[in-house]
N, C-alpha and C positions, 0 to 999 in steps of 0.2 A: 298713316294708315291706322285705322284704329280697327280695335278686336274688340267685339263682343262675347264676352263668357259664360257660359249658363251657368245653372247650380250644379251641373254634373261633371263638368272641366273643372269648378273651383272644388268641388269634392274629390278630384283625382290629382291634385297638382295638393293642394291643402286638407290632406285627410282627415286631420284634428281639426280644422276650421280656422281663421281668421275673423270670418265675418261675425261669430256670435257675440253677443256682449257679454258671456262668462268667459269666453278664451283667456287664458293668460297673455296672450300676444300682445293685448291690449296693452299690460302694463309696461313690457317691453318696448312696442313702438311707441308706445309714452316718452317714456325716459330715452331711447335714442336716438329719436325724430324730432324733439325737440328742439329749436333754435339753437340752444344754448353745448345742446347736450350733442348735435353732429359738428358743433363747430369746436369742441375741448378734444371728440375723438378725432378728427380731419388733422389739430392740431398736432395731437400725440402720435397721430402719423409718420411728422418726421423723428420720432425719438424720442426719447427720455427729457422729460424738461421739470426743472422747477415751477413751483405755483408763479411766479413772477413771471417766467417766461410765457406760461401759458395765460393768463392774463394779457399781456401787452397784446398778443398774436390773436385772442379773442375781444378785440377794439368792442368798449361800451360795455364788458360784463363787470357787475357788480362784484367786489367782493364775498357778499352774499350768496349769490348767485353761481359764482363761482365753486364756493367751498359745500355749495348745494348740490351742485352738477355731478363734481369729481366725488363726492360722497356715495348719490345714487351709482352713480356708474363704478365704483371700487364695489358696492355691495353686491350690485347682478352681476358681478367678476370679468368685466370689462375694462376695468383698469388697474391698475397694480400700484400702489402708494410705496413707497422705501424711505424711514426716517434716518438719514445718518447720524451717529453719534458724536456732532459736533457742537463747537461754542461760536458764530451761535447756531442755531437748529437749524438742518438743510432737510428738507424734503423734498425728492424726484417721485415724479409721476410717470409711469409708462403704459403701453397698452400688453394685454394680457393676451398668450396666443388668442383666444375669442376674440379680444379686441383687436386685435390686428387682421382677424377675416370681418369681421363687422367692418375696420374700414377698409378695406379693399373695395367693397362693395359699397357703401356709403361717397367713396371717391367718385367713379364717375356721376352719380347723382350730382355732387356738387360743381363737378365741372361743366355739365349740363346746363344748373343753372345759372351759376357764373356766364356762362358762352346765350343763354336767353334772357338773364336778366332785364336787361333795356329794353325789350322787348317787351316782354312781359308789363312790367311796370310802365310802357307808352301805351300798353291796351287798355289801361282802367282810366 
């Protein structure tokens, strides 16, 4: 079923606006929407993990990429970094109450398309 939205629905549902190109939202669903950036929070979904852990769980990201991702998303307070003070250096990543309603919502997106992927991908 698809919905049609006017400008007066998406102005009573979205009163600051989404669609404009100055919205901050933009930068937001920048950084959360991103390939890299729903599959480190999906990750930290189950719990508190080292960067190694989340790594293996996020198959093909870059080291780079990685310390990119969990950087952005610690700064828009999304994710929670904890150094412990050991030899040698542990660092656990967790999600921040924010991050943990971000993925609530961000879960069934991905199970969505987990469950059309094949789909999907035999249409093009």
């Amino acid at each position: 079923m698809r919905t049609t939205w006017g400008d007066t629905e998406l102005a009573r549902i979205y009163p600051n606006g989404v669609l404009p190109s100055a919205c901050p939202s933009r930068v937001v669903l920048d950084h959360v929407t991103s390939k890299w950036g729903v599959l480190v929070l999906v990750s930290l979904a189950d719990g508190p993990q080292r960067w190694s852990d989340v790594r293996r769980r996020a198959e093909g990201i870059s080291e780079k990429m990685l310390a990119q991702t969990l950087r952005t998303l610690q700064q828009d307070g999304f994710v929670h970094r904890e150094a412990q003070p050991t030899v040698p250096p542990r660092v656990d990543y967790s999600l921040t109450p924010l991050g943990e309603e971000l993925a609530a919502r961000l879960l069934p997106l991905v199970e969505w398309v987990a469950e059309h992927a094949d789909e999907v991908v035999g249409n093009r």
